[in-house]
Structures are given as C-alpha cells and as structure tokens.
N, C-alpha and C positions, 0 to 999 in steps of 0.2 A: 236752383240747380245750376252748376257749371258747367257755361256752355266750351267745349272745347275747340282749338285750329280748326276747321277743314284742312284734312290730308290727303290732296286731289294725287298727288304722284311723291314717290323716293326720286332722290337726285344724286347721280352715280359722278365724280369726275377725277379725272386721272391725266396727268400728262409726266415730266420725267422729275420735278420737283415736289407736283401734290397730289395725293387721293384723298377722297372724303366720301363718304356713304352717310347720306343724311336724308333728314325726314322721316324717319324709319316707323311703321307700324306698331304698337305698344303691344307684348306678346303677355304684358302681369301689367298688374296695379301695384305689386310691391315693389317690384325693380324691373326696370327697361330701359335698354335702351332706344337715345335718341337722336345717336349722330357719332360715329370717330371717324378718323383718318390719320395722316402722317405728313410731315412738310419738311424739305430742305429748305431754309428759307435766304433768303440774300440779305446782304450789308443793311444796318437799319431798317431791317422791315419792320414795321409797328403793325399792332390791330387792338383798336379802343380809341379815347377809353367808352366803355359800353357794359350794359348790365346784363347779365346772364339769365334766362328762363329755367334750364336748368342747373343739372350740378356739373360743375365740366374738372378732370384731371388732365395736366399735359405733364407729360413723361419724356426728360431731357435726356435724349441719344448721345450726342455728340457738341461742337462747339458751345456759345456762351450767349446768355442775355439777360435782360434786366425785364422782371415784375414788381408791377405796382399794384396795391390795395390797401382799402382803409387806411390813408395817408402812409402806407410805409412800400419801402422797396429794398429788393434781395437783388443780387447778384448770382446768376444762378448756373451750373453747368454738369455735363454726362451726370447723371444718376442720381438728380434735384427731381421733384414732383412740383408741381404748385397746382394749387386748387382753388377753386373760382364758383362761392356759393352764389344761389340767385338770389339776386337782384343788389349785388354788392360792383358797385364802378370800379372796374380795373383794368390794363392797360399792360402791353407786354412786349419790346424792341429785343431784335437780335443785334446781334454784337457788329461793330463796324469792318473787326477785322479776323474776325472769326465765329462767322453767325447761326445760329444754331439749326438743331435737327431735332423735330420732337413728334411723339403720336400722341392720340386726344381720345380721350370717350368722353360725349357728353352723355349722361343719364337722369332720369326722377322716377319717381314713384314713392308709396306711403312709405316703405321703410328705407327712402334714399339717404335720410339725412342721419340714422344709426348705422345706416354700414360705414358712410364717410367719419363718425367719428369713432368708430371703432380701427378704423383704416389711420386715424391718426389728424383728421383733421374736423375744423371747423371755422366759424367765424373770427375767431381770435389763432387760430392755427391754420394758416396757406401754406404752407411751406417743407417738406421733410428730403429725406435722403432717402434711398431706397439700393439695395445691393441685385432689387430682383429685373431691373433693366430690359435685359436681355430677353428676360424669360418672359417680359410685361409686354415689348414689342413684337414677339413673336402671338403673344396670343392676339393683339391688335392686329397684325398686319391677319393674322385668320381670320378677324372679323371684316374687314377688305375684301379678301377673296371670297366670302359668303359671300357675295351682295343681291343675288338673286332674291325673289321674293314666295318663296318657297315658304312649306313650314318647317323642312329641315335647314337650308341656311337660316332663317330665323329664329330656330331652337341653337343651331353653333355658334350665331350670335352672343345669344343668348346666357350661351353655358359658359363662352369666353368672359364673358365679362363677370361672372360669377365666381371662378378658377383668378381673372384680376381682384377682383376682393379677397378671397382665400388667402393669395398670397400676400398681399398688402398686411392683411389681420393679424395672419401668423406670422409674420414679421416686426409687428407691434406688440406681440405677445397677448391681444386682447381676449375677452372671453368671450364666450360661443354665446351669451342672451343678446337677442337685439333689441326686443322691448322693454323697453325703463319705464316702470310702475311701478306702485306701491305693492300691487298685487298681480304680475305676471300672470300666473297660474289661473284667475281669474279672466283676464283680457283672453291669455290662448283659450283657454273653455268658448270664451263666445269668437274667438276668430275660428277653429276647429267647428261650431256649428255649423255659423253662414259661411263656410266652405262647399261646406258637404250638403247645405239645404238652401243656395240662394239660386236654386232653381226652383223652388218651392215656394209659397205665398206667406212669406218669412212676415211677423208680426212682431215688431220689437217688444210689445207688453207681453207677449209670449216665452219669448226667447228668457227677459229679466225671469222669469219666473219660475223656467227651467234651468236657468243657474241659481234661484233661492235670492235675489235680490231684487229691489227696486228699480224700475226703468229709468231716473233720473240718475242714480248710482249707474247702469250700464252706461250712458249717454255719455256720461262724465268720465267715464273710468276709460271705458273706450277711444273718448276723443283726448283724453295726455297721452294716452300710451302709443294712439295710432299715429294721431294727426287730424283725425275726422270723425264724423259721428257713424256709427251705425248705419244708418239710412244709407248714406253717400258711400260707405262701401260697400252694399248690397250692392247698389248703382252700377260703382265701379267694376266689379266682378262679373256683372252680368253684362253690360256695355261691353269689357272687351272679349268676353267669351261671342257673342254676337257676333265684335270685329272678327274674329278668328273663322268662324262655322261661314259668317258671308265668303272669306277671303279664298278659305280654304276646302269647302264642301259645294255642292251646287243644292244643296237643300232650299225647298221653296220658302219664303222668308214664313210666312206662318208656320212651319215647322222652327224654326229659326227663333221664331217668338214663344211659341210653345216652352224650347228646351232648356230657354234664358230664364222662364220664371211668370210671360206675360199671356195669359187665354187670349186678349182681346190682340190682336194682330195691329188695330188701329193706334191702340194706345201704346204699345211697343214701339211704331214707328215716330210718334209723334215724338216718344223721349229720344229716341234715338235721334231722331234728328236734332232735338234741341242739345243732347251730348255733343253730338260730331258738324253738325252746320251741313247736314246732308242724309236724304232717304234711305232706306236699308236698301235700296234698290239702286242707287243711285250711288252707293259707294262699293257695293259690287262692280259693277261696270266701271268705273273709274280707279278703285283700291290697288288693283293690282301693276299698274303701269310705272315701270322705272324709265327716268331719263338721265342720258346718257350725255355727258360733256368733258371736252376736253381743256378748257380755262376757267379758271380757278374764279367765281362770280358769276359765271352765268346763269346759276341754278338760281333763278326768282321765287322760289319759293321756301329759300334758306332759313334756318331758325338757329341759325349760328350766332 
C-alpha cells in the first residue's frame, strides 16, 4: 500500500513579485490539484535543476527565458507553455535583460498524464505555443484568490483547472476519450461500478464477473488503461472521500468509516493512517490550517 506525504497545513505566500497556494488537499484521485501561483521574476533568476513529483505547466506572460530538459533547451516568451513531467531534471532562467512573468499549476492524479497529452504534451513534447494566455492567467490568478480551505474555494480550484485543460484540448483540436485501451467501454463499465459501489464491500472476483470476464483480465485491463489495479483505486476513492467528510463534515469518524466502505472503525483508521502518515482524528484537527507568508521560501513544507 502507498503510503502518502503527511499534509499537516496549506502554505499561502504573497508579496508584490510572488503568490503561490500550495500543499493543497487532493479533492479526486483523477485530477487535482497540488500547487499554482504567479511570479515576476528578476534578472537571471534560475530554479533547478530538480525533478518534479508532480505534473507542473508554466504559462509565459510577458518577457523572456531559457528551459531545459532531457538534454535540450528552448528559448521561450509571452504565450510559450513548457511543461515538466515527473521525475524528469529540468531547470529554467529568466532573461538578463528582460526577465519573465509566468503562473504555474502544479497537478497529479490517475488520469493526469492523458489529459496532459491530449493538452499537447509529454515526455518527448515540453514545449507549445498557446493563443489562450490571457484567459489561462485569469483562470490561475482565480485559483489564487480561492485560497481558503473551504469546500467551495476548493471545488473553484478545482473547476479552474478543469476549464485550463478544456481550453488547452480545444485548442489542440483533441478528442473528448481520455482512456487508451484496447477496450474502453470495458474499463468505463468497471470505473462507473466502483464509483457508485466503492462504498460497498466491493469484491474484485465479483465485479470481473459482473462484467462477464475473468479477474486477471479485469486486473490487467484496468491497470493499462488507468495506471493501477483495481484494489488501489477502491483505496484511493475512498481515502479521499474520507479526506473530504473529515475536512468538511463534523461527522464522528465511525460514521466516517462506515460511509467510506469500512464496518470495523479500527481497521479504517489503521489504513488511513498508513495512506496519509496520520490518525483520522488527528488530521481533522490539524487538515484544516493555512499558513500565511510573505517571502517567497519560507513555507517548510513546500513540495515545489
């Protein structure tokens, strides 16, 4: 089982050059985000080189700078994207004498790495042009002003960055599947189940069975198409439906455990804890706390 960060607080910081909102609560398992902001930056400012956890876009405003990855480098300005899969070393300087202006989403989740390349990129592609700028920085700088830890700024968050993809796609002219399989139709059947029953004592020799296949064949089909097996998206579904009901309900956690899928109250907390590195009780109390800073590093518990 993958055990995840501890995410003891969000880290808000803002002065007249930089905002960032990071650390942020995962609101899906398919797509979330996990960090943007905006920067003017100064004369040769660098940051790298350094490998990414997540999937990160930065959307160039104004002046000029130079990206590197996978041994190549662009020269980049107003209305360039470049994008920075993980765990790929890359590295990025503003211009000496005209240094740039850029905002960032970083994001992951199961279907992070088909929307980015329906968006136009991947490991052999960092790089594109974009006419939607404007309208990309605007939905950024909304996600700035959420920063609260609500469930409505975290649903605005949320749906900003969804509306950034849209535009991106349609602008690539891509098409509307995100999952790549041999047999789609299949995969959606068993993701449309455990939607709708991984609150339930979901049985994967069950499930193959109700779709007319073999459980080896589900295990398999499942994990091309998603990224994971089965099991682990149950997991994941119910892990951050949990996050959400602690964060956002005052429901007593054996209800809590109940509604996720688990009778035994004990054994809920025990996974929970092994998901997140922290009690259901204990990330109540702690989950909700933003801190607030005004220099750009201070935040120690950055995953930038």
């Amino acid at each position: 089982m993958p055990k995840k960060k501890k995410q003891e607080f969000t880290g808000y910081t803002e002065n007249a050059q930089y905002r960032c909102l990071e650390n942020l609560q995962h609101m899906s398992v398919t797509l979330y985000l996990a960090y943007c902001g905006w920067e003017k930056t100064e004369p040769l400012q660098a940051f790298g080189p350094l490998e990414r956890k997540n999937h990160v876009f930065h959307f160039v405003l104004s002046g000029k700078g130079r990206f590197r990855a996978a041994g190549k480098e662009w020269e980049l300005t107003k209305g360039d994207i470049f994008y920075i899969p993980p765990g790929v070393s890359n590295e990025y300087i503003a211009d000496e004498n005209d240094p740039w202006e850029y905002v960032w989403v970083g994001y992951g989740g199961i279907w992070a790495e088909e929307f980015s390349e329906a968006a136009g990129f991947s490991n052999d592609a960092f790089v594109r042009r974009t006419d939607r700028s404007e309208e990309i920085s605007r939905l950024i700088l909304g996600m700035l002003g959420a920063r609260s830890l609500s469930m409505s700024d975290a649903l605005h968050r949320e749906s900003c960055l969804l509306e950034v993809f849209s535009l991106l796609i349609r602008e690539q002219g891509s098409g509307d599947s995100v999952i790549q399989s041999e047999d789609p139709d299949f995969v959606q059947q068993a993701l449309d189940y455990i939607t709708q029953h991984f609150d339930k004592n979901i049985r994967i020799s069950s499930l193959a069975s109700h779709l007319g296949v073999s459980r080896s064949y589900l295990s398999s089909s499942f994990k091309k198409a998603i990224g994971c097996s089965p099991q682990n998206y149950i997991l994941n579904l119910r892990m951050e439906r949990a996050n959400s009901l602690l964060r956002n309900t005052t429901l007593p956690v054996n209800n809590v455990s109940c509604l996720v899928g688990y009778e035994d109250q004990l054994a809920f907390s025990k996974i929970f804890k092994q998901y997140y590195g922290i009690s259901p009780s204990e990330f109540r109390k702690n989950g909700q706390e933003i801190r607030v800073y005004n220099k750009k590093g201070d935040f120690d518990n950055s995953d930038l």
